[in-house]
N, C-alpha and C positions, 0 to 999 in steps of 0.2 A: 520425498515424492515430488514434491514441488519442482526442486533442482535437478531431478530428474527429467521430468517433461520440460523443463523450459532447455536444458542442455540438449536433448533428444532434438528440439524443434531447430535451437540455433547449429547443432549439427549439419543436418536435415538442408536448412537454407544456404549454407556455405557448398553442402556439394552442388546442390542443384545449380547455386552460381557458378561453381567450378572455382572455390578457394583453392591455394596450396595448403597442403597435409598441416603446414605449420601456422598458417594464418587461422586454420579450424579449428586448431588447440586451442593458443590462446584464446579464440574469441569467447572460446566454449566456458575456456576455465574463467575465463572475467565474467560468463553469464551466472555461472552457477552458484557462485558464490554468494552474489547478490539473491538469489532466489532461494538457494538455501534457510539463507538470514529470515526471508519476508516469510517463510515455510514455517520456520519456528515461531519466528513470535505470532503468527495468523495460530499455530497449534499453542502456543504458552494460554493465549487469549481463551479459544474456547475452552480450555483445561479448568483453568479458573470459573471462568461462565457455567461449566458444568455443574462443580462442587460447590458452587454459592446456593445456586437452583434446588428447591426441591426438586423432587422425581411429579415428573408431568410439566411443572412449571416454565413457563416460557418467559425470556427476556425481550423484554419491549422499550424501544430508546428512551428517553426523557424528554417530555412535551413542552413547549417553551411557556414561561409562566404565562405571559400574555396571548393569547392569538391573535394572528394576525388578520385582517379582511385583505380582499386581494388587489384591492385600490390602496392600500398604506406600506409607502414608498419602504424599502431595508435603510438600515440606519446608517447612514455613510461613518466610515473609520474618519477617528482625528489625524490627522497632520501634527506631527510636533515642528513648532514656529522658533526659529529662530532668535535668541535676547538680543540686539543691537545695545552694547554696552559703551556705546563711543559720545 
């Protein structure tokens, strides 16, 4: 379904811009595929999410052990540093 609306849509934008017949294909079949792919595993994901859950049960993300206040800076990533071995 997914790759379906998204091909529909890049369809859709190529006439309006007035592609050629062939510039429409390809673009379409390079959209879809990619869309495809992100269709399944967005459906693989909830598949699993479902059968873990009991019936009612809702999935809620994981909370960070710490809280944060909204004065305390995010932790900047390291930098890997260079050995000068000379």
């Amino acid at each position: 379904m997914t790759a379906l609306l998204a091909g529909v849509a890049v369809l859709a934008f190529g006439v309006k811009a007035g592609l050629p017949w062939w510039a429409l294909v390809a673009v379409t079949l390079l959209t879809v595929g990619p869309a495809g792919s992100a269709g399944a595993q967005i459906g693989r994901r909830r598949g699993i999410r479902d059968e873990v859950l009991q019936p009612g049960e809702r999935w809620s993300p994981p909370t960070p052990s710490v809280p944060r206040s909204p004065n305390t800076p995010r932790p900047r990533p390291t930098r890997a540093r260079s050995i000068n071995y000379a």
